[in-house]
C-alpha positions as CSV (number, residue, x, y, z in Angstrom):
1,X,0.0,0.0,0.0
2,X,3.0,2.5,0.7
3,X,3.7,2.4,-3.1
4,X,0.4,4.1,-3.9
5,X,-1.6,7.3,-3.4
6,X,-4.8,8.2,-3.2
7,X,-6.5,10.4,-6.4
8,X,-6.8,13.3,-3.7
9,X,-2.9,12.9,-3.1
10,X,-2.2,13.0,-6.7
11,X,-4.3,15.4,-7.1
12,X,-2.3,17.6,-4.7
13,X,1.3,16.0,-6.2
14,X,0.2,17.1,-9.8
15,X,-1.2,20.2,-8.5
16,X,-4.9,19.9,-9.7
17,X,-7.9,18.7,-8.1
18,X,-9.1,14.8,-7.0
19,X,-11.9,15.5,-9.8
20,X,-9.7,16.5,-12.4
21,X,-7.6,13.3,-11.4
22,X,-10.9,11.2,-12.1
23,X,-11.2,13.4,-15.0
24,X,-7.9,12.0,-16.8
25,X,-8.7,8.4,-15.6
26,X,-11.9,8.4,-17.5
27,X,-10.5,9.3,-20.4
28,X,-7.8,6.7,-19.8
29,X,-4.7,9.2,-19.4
30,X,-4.1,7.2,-16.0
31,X,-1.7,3.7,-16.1
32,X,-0.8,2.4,-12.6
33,X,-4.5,2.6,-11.8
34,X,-6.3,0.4,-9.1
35,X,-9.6,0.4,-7.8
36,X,-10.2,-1.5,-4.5
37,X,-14.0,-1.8,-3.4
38,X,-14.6,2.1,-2.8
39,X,-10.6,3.4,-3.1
40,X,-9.0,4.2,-6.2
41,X,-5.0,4.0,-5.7
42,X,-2.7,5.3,-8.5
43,X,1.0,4.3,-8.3
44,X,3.9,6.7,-6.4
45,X,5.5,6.8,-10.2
46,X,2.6,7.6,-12.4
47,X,4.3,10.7,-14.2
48,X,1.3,13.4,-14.6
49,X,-0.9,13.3,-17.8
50,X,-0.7,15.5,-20.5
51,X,-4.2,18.1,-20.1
52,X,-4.5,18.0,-23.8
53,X,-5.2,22.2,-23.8
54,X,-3.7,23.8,-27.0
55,X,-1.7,26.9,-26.8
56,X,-2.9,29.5,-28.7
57,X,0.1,31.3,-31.2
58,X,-0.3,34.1,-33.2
């Protein structure tokens, strides 16, 4: 269990919030993910996913 976090503490590692953490696992930017029962656990090394926003250049 020590190698894992919870989604609220990567949300807080990858500085966004727990829903926008459930967010990238829906749309299966998440490996390293496990659900047990009610607890979602993503692994200590899951690098943060890529939010797929588009700079704008002029």
């Amino acid at each position: 269990m020590l190698d894992y976090l919870s989604v609220k503490e990567a949300g807080a590692k990858w500085g966004v919030t727990s829903r926008m953490v459930a967010l990238y696992y829906v749309a299966c930017k998440i490996e390293g993910m496990v659900n047990k029962d009610n607890l979602s656990l993503i692994s200590k090394d899951t690098p943060k996913p890529a939010d797929g926003k588009c700079k704008k250049t002029q």
